[in-house]
N, C-alpha and C positions, 0 to 999 in steps of 0.2 A: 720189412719185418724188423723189427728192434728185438733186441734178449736183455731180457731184464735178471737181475739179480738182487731178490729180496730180503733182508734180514727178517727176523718176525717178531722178538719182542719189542716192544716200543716203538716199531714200524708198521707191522701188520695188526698187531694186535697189543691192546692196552692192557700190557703184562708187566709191565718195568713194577708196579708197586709191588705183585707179589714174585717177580723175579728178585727184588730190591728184596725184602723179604726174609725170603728164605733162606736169601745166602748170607745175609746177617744175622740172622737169630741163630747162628752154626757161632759166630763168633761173639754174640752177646751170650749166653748156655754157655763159652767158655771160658768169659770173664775177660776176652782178648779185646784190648782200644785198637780203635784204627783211626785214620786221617778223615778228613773229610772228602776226598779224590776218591775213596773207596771204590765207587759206584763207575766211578770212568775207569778205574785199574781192572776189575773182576768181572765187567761185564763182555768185554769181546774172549774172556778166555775159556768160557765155557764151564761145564762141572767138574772135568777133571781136571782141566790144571786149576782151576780156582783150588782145587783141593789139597792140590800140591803147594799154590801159594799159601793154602791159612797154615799148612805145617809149616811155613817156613816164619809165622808169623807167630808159632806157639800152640798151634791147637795139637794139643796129644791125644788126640786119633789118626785111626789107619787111615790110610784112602780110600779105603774101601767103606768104611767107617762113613765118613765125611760124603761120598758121593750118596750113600744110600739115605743118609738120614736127609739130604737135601732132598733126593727126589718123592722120597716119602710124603715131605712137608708140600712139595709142589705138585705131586700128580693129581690129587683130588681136585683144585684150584683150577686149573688147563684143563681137566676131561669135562667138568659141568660150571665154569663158573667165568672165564675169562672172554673178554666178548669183542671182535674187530674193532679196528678205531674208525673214526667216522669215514662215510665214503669209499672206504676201502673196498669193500665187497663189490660197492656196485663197478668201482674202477676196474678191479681186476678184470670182471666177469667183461667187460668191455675193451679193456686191452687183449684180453685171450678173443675176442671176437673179431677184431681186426687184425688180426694173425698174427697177432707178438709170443716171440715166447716167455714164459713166465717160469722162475727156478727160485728156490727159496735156499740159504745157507744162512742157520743159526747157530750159537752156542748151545741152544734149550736143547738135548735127548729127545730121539722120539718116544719116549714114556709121555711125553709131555705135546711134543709139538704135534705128532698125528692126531691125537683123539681130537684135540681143539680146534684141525685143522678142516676134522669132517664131519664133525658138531656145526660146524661155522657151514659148511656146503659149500667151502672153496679149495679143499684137498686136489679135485682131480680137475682143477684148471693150471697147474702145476707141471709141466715137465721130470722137473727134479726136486725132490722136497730133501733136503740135505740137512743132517746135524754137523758139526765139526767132526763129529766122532767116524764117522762116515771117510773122514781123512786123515788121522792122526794127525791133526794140526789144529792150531785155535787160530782167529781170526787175528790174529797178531802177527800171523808168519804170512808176507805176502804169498809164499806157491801157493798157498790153500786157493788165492784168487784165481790163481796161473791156471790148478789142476782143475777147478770150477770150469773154467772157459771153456778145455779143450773137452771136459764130458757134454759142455753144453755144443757143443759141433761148431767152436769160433774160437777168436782170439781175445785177448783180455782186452784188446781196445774196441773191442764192439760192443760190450756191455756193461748196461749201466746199474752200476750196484746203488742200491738205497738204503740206509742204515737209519740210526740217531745218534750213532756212540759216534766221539770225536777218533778215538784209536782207531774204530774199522776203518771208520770213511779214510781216515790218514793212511792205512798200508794199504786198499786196497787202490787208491789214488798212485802211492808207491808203483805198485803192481800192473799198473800204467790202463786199469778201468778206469770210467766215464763215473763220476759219483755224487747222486745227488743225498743231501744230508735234509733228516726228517725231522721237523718237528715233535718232540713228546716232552711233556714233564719235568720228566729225571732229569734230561739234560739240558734245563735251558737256558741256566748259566754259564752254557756251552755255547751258546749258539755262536754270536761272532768268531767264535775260534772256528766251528765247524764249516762258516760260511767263507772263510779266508782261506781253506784249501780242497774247497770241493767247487763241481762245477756249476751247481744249483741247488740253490736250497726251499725245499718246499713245505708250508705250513700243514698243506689239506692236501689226502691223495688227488682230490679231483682235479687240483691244478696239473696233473699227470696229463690231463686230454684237453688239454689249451693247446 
């Protein structure tokens, strides 16, 4: 049996454009420039400290402010609109058949991540469907890796965490998980970097069952 550890935008599902999105148009509404890394810096950290970052970059709302108006823009998008990436479904349904376990830790809130997750009909092939928020940590702070393993019933060098972002896949490698780095979009001016410190990188889930 393998344990896998899934991220879900950009991994499981083809969400980075309205992930990408929504948490820019909080910063374009407020007139605030950003770099062009934006996308690599905001994406392993989830809603809430993303929100703690745009204050720090100028945005004069609360955080509370700031979380809600994102989830607002994103929950419609994720409960009827956002749709697996290719292969994925049928892979999962196929690794949960030959007796892997399968656990998901994302940045996205369950506002977002559940509805999408059982619209799609792959929710309850999941062990553990995880947001950050689930741990007070974002995907930057390797324990989140550490405390994943020991809820999943092992140790962080048995399982292999799957991302696209170059920052997760780097601390969760840190954190001394097995890490394959996934092809999407967003980041694929990433790619050689994410393939230079991960331990496989894969274009297409199905390469999963080679």
């Amino acid at each position: 049996m393998k344990y896998y550890l899934f991220d879900f935008d950009g991994t499981l599902v083809d969400s980075m454009p309205t992930f990408v999105g929504v948490m820019l148009r909080i910063l374009d509404e407020n007139g605030i420039k950003y770099e062009s890394d934006i996308v690599k810096i905001i994406t392993p950290l989830g809603y809430n400290d993303t929100a703690k970052y745009y204050q720090t970059l100028g945005v004069k709302m609360s955080h509370k402010e700031i979380v809600d108006k994102m989830t607002e823009y994103a929950v419609t998008e994720y409960t009827y609109n956002v749709q697996a990436k290719a292969n994925v479904i049928e892979t999962v349904k196929r690794l949960k058949a030959q007796g892997d376990d399968l656990s998901i830790l994302t940045a996205s809130p369950h506002t977002m991540l559940d509805p999408c997750l059982k619209r799609l009909g792959i929710y309850d092939l999941f062990t553990n469907v995880w947001s950050c928020n689930d741990f007070d940590m974002n995907k930057s702070n390797p324990q989140i890796y550490v405390e994943a393993a020991k809820k999943m019933g092992t140790t962080v060098e048995n399982v292999i965490f799957l991302d696209d972002n170059f920052n997760a896949d780097k601390t969760a490698k840190q954190a001394g998980m097995q890490v394959y780095g996934v092809y999407d979009d967003s980041s694929k001016e990433y790619v050689d970097e994410i393939k230079a410190i991960t331990d496989r990188y894969i274009y297409d889930f199905k390469e999963l069952l080679d």
